[in-house]
C-alpha positions in Angstrom: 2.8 -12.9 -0.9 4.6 -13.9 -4.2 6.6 -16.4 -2.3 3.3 -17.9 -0.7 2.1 -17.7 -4.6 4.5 -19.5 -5.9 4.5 -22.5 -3.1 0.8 -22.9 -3.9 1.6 -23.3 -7.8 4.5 -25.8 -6.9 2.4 -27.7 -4.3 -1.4 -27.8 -5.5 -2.7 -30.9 -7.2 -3.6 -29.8 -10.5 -5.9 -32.8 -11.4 -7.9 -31.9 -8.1 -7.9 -28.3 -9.3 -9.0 -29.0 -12.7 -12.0 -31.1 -11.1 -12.9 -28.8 -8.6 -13.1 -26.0 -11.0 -15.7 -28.4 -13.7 -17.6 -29.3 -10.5 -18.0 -25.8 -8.9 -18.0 -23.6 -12.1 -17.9 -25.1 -15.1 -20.6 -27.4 -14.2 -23.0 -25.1 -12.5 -22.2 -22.6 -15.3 -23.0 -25.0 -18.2 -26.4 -25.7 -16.3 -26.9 -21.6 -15.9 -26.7 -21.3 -19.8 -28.4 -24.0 -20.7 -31.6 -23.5 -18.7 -32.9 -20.7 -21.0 -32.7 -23.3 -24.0 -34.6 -26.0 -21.8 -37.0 -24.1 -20.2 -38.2 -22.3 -23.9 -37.8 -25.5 -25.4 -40.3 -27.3 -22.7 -42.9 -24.7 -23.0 -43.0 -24.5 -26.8 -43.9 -28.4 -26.7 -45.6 -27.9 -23.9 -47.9 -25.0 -25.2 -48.9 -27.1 -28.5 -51.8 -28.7 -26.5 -52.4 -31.7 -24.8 -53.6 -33.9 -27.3 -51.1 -36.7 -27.9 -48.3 -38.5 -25.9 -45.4 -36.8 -26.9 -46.8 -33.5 -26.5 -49.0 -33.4 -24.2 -48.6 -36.8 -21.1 -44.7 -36.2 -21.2 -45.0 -32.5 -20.5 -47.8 -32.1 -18.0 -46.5 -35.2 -16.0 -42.7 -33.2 -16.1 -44.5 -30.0 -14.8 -45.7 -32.1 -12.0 -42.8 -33.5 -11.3 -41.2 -30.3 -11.2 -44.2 -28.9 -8.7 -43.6 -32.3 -6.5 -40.2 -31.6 -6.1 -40.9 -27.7 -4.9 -43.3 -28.6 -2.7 -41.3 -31.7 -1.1 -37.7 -30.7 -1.6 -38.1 -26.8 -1.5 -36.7 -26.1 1.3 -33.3 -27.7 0.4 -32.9 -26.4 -3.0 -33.5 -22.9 -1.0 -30.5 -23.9 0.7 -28.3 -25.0 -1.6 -29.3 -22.2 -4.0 -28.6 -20.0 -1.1 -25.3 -21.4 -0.9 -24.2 -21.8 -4.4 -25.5 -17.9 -4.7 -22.8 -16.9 -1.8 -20.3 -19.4 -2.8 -20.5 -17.4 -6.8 -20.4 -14.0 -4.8 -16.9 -15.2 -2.7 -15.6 -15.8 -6.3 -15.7 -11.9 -7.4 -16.4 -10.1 -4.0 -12.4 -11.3 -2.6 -11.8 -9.1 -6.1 -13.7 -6.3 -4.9 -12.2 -5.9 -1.8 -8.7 -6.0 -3.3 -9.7 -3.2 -5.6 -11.3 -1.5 -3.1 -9.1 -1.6 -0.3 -6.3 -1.0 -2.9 -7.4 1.9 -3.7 -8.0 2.9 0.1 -4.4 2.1 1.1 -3.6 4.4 -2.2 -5.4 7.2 -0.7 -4.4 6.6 3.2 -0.5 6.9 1.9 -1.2 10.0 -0.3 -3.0 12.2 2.0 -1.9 10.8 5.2 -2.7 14.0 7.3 -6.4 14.2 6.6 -9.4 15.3 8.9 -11.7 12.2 9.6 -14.2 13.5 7.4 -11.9 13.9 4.3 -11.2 10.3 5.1 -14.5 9.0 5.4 -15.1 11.2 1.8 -11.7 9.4 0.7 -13.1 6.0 1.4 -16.4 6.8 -0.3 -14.7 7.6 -3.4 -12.6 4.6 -3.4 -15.5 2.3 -2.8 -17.2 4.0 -5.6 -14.6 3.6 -8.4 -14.2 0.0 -7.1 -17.5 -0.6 -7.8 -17.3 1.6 -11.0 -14.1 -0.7 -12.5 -15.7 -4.2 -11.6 -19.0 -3.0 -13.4 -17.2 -1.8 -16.5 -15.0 -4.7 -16.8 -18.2 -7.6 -16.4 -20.2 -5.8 -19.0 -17.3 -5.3 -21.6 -17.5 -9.4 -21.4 -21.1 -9.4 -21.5 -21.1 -7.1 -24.8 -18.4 -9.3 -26.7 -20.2 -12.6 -26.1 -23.7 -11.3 -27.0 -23.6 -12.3 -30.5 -23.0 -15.6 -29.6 -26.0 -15.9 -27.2 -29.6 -17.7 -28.0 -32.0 -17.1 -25.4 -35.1 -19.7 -27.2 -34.9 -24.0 -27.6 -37.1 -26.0 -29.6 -37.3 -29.5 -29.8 -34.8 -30.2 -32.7 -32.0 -28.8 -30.4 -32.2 -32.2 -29.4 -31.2 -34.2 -32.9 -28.3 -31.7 -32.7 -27.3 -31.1 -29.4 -23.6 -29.8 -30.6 -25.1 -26.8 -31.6 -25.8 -25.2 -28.3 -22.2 -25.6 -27.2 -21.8 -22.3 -27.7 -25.0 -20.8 -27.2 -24.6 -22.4 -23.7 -21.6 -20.9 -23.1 -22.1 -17.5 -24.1 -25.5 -17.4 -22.5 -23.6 -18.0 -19.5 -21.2 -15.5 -19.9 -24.1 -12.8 -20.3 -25.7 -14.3 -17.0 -22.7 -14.6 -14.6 -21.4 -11.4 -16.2 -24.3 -9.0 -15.9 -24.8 -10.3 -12.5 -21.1 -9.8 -12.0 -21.4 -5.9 -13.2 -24.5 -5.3 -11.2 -22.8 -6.8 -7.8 -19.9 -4.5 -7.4 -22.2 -1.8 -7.9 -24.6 -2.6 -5.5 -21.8 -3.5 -3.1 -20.7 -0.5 -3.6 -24.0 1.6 -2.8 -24.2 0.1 -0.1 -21.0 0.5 1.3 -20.3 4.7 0.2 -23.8 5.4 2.1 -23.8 3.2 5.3 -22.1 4.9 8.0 -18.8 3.7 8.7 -17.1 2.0 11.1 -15.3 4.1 13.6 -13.1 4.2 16.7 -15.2 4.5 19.9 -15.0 8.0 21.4 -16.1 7.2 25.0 -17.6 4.4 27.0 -20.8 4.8 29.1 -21.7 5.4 32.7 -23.3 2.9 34.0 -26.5 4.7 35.8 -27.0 4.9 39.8 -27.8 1.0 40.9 -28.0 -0.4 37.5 -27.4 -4.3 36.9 -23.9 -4.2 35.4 -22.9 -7.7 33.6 -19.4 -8.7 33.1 -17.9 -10.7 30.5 -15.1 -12.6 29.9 -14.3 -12.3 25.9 -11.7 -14.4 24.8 -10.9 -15.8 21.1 -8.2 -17.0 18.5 -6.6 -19.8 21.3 -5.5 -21.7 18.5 -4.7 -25.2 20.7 -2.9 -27.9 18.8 -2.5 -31.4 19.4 0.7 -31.8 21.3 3.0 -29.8 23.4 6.2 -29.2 20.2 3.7 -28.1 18.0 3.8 -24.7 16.1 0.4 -23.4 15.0 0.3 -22.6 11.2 -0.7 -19.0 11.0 3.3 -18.1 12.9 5.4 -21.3 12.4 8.2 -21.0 14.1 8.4 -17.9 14.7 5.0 -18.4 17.3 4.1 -19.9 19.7 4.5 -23.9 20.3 2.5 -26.1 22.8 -0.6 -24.4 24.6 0.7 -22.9 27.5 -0.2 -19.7 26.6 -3.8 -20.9 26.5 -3.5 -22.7 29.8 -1.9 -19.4 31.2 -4.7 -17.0 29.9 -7.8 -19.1 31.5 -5.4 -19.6 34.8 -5.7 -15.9 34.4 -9.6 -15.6 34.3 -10.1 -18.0 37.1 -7.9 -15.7 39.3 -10.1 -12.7 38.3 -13.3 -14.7 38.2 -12.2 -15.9 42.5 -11.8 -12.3 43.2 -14.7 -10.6 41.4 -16.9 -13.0 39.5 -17.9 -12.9 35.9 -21.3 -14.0 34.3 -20.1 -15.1 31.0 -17.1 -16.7 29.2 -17.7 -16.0 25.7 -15.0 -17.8 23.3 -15.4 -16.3 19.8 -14.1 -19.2 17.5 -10.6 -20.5 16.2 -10.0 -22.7 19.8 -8.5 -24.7 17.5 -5.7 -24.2 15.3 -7.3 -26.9 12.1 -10.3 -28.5 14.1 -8.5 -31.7 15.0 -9.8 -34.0 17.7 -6.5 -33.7 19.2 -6.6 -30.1 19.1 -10.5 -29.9 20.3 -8.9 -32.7 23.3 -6.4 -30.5 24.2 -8.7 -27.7 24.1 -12.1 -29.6 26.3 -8.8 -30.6 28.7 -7.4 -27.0 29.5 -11.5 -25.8 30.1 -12.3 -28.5 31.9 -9.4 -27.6 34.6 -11.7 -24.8 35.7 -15.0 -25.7 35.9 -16.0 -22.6 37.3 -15.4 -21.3 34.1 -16.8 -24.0 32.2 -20.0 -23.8 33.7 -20.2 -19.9 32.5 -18.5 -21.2 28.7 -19.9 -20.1 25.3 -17.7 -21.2 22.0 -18.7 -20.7 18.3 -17.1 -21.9 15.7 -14.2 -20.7 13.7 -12.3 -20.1 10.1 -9.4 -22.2 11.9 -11.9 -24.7 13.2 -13.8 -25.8 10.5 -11.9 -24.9 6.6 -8.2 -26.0 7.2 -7.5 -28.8 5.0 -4.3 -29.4 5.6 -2.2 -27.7 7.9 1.1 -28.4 7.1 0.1 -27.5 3.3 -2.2 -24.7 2.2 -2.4 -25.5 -1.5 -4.1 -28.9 -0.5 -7.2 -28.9 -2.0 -10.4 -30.2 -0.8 -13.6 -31.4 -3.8 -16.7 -30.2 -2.8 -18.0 -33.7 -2.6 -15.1 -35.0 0.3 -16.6 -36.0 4.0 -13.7 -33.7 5.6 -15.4 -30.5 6.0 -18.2 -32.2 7.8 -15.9 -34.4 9.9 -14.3 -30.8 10.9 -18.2 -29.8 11.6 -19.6 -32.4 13.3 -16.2 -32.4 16.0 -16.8 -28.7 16.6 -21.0 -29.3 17.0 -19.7 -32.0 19.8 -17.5 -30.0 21.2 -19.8 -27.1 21.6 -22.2 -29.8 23.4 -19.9 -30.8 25.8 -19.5 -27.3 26.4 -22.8 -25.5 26.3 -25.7 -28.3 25.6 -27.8 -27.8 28.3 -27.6 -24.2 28.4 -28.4 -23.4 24.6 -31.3 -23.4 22.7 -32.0 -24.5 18.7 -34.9 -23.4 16.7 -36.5 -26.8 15.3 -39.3 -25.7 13.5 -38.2 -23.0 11.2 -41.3 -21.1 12.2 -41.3 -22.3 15.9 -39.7 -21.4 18.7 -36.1 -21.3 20.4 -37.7 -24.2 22.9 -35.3 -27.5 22.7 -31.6 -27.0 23.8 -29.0 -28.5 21.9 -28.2 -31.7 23.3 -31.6 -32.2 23.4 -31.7 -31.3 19.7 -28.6 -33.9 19.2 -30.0 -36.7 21.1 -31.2 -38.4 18.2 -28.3 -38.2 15.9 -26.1 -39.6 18.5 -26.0 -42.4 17.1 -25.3 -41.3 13.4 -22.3 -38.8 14.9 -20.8 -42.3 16.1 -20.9 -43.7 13.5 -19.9 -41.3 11.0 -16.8 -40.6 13.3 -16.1 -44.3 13.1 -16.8 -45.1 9.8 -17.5 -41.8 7.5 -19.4 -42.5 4.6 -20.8 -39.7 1.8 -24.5 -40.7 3.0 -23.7 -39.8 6.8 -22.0 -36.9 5.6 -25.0 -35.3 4.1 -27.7 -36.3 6.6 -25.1 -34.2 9.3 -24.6 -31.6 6.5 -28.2 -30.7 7.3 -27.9 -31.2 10.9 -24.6 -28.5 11.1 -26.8 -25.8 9.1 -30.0 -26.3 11.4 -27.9 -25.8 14.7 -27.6 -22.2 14.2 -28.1 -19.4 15.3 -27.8 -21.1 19.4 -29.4 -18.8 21.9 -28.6 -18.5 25.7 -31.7 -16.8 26.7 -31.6 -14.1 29.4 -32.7 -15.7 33.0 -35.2 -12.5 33.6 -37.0 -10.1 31.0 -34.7 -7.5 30.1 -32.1 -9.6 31.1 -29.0 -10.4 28.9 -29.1 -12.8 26.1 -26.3 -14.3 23.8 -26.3 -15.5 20.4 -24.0 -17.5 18.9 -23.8 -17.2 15.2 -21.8 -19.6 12.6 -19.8 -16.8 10.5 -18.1 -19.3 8.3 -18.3 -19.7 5.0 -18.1 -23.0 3.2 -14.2 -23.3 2.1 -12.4 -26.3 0.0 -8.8 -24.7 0.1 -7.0 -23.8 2.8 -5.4 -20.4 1.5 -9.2 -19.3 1.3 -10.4 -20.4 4.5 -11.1 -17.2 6.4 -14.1 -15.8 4.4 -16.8 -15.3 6.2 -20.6 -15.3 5.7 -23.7 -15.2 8.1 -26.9 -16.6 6.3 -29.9 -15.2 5.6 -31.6 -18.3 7.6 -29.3 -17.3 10.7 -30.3 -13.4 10.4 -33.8 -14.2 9.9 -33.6 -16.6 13.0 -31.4 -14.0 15.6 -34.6 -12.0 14.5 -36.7 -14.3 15.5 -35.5 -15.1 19.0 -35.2 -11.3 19.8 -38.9 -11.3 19.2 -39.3 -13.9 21.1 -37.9 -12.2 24.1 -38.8 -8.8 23.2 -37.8 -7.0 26.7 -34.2 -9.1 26.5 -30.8 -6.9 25.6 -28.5 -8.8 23.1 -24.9 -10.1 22.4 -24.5 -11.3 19.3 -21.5 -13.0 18.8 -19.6 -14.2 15.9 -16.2 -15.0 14.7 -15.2 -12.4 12.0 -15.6 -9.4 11.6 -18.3 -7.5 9.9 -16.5 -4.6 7.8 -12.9 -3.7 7.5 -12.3 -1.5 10.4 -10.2 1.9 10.2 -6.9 1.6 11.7 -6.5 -2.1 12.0 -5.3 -3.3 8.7 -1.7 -1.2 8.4 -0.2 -4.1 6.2 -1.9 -4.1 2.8 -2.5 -8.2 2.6 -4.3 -8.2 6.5 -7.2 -5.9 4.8 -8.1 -8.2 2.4 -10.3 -11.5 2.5 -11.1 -11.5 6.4 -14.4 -10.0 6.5 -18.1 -11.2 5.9 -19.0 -11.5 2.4 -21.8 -10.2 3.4 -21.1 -7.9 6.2 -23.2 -4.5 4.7 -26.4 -7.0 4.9 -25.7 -7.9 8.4 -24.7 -4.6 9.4 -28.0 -3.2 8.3 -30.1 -5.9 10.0 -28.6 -5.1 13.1 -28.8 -1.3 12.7 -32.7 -1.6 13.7 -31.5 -2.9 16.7 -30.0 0.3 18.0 -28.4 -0.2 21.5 -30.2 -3.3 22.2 -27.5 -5.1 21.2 -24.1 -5.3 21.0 -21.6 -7.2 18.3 -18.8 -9.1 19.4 -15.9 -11.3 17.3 -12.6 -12.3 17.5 -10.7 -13.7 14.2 -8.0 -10.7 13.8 -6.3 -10.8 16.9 -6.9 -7.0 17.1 -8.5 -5.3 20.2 -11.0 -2.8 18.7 -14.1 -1.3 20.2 -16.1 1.0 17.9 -19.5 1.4 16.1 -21.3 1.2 12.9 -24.2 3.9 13.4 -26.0 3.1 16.3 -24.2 -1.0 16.4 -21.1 -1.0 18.6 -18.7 -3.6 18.0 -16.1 -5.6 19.9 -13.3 -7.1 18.7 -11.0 -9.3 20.8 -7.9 -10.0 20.9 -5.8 -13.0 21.4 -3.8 -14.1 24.4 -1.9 -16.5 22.1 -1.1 -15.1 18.7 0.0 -11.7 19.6 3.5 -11.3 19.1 4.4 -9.1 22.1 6.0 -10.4 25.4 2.8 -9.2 27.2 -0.5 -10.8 26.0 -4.0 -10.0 27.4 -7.7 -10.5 27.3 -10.7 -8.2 28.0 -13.5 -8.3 30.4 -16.4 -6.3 28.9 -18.4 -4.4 31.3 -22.3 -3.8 30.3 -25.0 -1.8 32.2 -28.8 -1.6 31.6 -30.2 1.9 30.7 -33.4 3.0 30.1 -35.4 1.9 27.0 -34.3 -1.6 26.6 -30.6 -0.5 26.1 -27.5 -2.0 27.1 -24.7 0.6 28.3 -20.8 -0.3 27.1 -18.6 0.3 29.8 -15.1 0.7 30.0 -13.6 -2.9 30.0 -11.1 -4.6 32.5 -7.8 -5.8 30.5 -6.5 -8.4 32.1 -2.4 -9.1 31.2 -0.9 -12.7 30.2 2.5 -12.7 30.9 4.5 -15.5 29.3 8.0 -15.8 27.4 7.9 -15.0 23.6 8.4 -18.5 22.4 8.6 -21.3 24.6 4.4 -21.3 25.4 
């Protein structure tokens, strides 16, 4: 970790740092503080009537300028608050989970002979003082700055507009910082009084003559772009080439001859950094088999979307460069090559799941070409758009009470490499999965995504593999699935773990990967699932399939 420190202080380019830190924080924080001032300074003219010009046209034609741009541009502001809002909470909650899981790994190697309930009591405890530091720290800023705050503008802050250079920035101080104290706590809540993720204690029986589904669940195949090629998670001491990927789906085909399967799900990082010649490589090795192609699901992935640079990790990205969406739009392709004509899109935010996704891509075909050709910051936000309204994609079940699949983007929005695997599910995406379970109300669920949703017991034995991995927001998503009960079932890759548990009522699947896993013998699992009474899907004991290859040479 120091070493990996010290290569990113050597290697990062400072002038890029220094700019991305005045565009994503010192800006938006400037605007945070000042907005007070403005808006009290606006109302006080604006409140003096509206007799004259000055104070009276230039205000109420403002106020409906600000009302025009709500009613026309809402929608987009939602988002981009939305994502500014998470984008602030990945700044403190990566500190939270150190401190947190710090303090967990304390406790684990102090009382290592504990009954499961002392754990769980353990973990509370630690989640609490986490929570309890963060809070005391934030507000002990808060209460040193408050003398410099001003809360109330007027008009002649405008002749002398070097006086709220410090108002500005203490009021932001107070803003970021009280919402910084009451975070951790909340976090914190939530996490001591959620049940707790835990080791499955038994699979189901499947009931006399019920349909039983099987499927395929691979992840983490990490193709790169030529047959030498190390990936960048290993180096050297990996993999190189993708034979291990061409040997795990030789694998499945074998099973899938002798006793078919009814899905291939592929939960993110095909790729190792989301280049076309790794997504080639990748569309070449499915497209050997199309019997499995034809049954193919992939979402996207940390490793597919938020490398910069994979040969240096303390490249840094600005906000405002066209990569990240270059690294969208190839995955969106690849995902229609894959699954276009099966998937479905919601349009209409308050519509139906009704137009597939190559139907949905059809008219921006012309705009992906050209972008790939040519790039360009205005093609690169028009897509923008066009990557956020693609998700949540829905296979829906062939019968009522059939089995559905939906593919979530987990991903959150990353400009540096060494911070690439932090993930995030919207409130737009949960709020749409809801939307097309209503919509097939008899249907039982996968929903599938790449990370995890909360650091699981037992997987994280080294101290740096707990931290940073998880959804930001992963007690949110955990309690809008909880409703769900045993209608649905979770499933992600992104550690490289196998682990089947639940959270309450929500079991989970985590897959492993055929290509990273260090050992001589790799393997995949088929998930069996059963329909039970009540809507229900039963969660049977799986099928592990064995990859055989040598330890390097792959």
């Amino acid at each position: 970790m120091l070493a990996m420190a010290g290569m990113l202080l050597v290697e990062i380019n400072l002038l890029k740092l220094a700019l991305a830190i005045v565009i994503m924080i010192v800006l938006p924080g400037v605007l945070l503080g000042l907005a007070p001032l403005v808006v009290t300074g606006w109302y006080a003219l604006f409140s003096r009537g509206l007799a004259t010009i000055e104070s009276g046209v230039v205000p109420a034609l403002s106020l409906l300028m600000v009302l025009a741009a709500a009613w026309f541009g809402g929608r987009p502001l939602y988002l981009t608050a939305e994502r500014g809002f998470w984008s602030l909470i990945s700044v403190i909650e990566p500190v939270y989970a150190l401190l947190r899981e710090g303090l967990r790994h304390l406790g684990e190697a102090l009382h290592k002979r504990v009954s499961p309930r002392r754990r769980r009591a353990l973990d509370a405890a630690a989640t609490a003082l986490a929570g309890l530091i963060l809070c005391a720290l934030a507000l002990t800023a808060v209460v040193l700055v408050w003398p410099s705050t001003r809360w109330i503008g007027s008009i002649w802050d405008l002749r002398f507009p070097q006086r709220l250079i410090v108002p500005t920035l203490a009021n932001s101080v107070v803003l970021v910082g009280s919402f910084f104290a009451a975070a951790p706590l909340v976090w914190a809540l939530a996490d001591a009084s959620m049940p707790q993720p835990r080791p499955l204690r038994r699979f189901d029986e499947a009931a006399p003559g019920a349909r039983i589904w099987r499927v395929a669940h691979i992840s983490d195949l990490h193709a790169v772009g030529g047959e030498y090629e190390f990936r960048i998670e290993s180096g050297r001491r990996g993999p190189r080439g993708n034979g291990r990927m061409k040997r795990a789906l030789e694998r499945l085909a074998d099973e899938h001859a002798a006793r078919p399967v009814d899905i291939v799900l592929m939960s993110g990082d095909m790729t190792d950094c989301g280049r076309s010649t790794e997504w080639a490589e990748f569309l070449g090795a499915l497209r050997e088999h199309p019997e499995l192609a034809r049954l193919a699901l992939i979402l996207p992935g940390n490793h597919d979307l938020n490398v910069v640079d994979r040969t240096n990790p303390a490249r840094l990205e600005l906000p405002l460069s066209i990569g990240r969406t270059l690294r969208q739009m190839r995955a969106l392709s690849a995902m229609a090559a894959v699954q276009g004509d099966r998937v479905f899109v919601r349009v209409a935010r308050s519509g139906p799941f009704d137009r597939t996704l190559s139907a949905f891509l059809n008219p921006h075909a012309q705009l992906l070409r050209d972008f790939a050709d040519q790039g360009g910051y205005w093609r690169a936000w028009r897509l923008s758009r066009l990557w956020a309204e693609a998700f949540p994609m829905v296979l829906p079940p062939p019968e009522p009470g059939g089995l559905g699949v939906i593919l979530l983007n987990s991903n959150a929005e990353a400009n540096f490499s060494f911070t690439n695997a932090l993930g995030l599910v919207s409130s737009d995406q949960i709020r749409d999965m809801q939307a097309a379970m209503a919509q097939y109300p008899k249907a039982r669920w996968l929903v599938a995504l790449h990370h995890h949703l909360l650091e699981y017991p037992g997987i994280g034995s080294v101290f740096a593999a707990r931290i940073g991995t998880a959804l930001i927001n992963g007690s949110a998503f955990a309690r809008a699935l909880r409703p769900l009960g045993r209608r649905i079932i979770a499933l992600h890759g992104h550690r490289h773990f196998d682990w089947i548990g639940a959270c309450g009522e929500t079991r989970i699947v985590s897959a492993p990967s055929p290509v990273m896993n260090r050992a001589a013998t790799r393997s995949f699992l088929i998930q069996h699932f059963a329909e039970e009474e009540g809507g229900g899907i039963a969660l049977l004991e799986p099928q592990r399939v064995n990859v055989r290859t040598s330890a390097i040479v792959a």
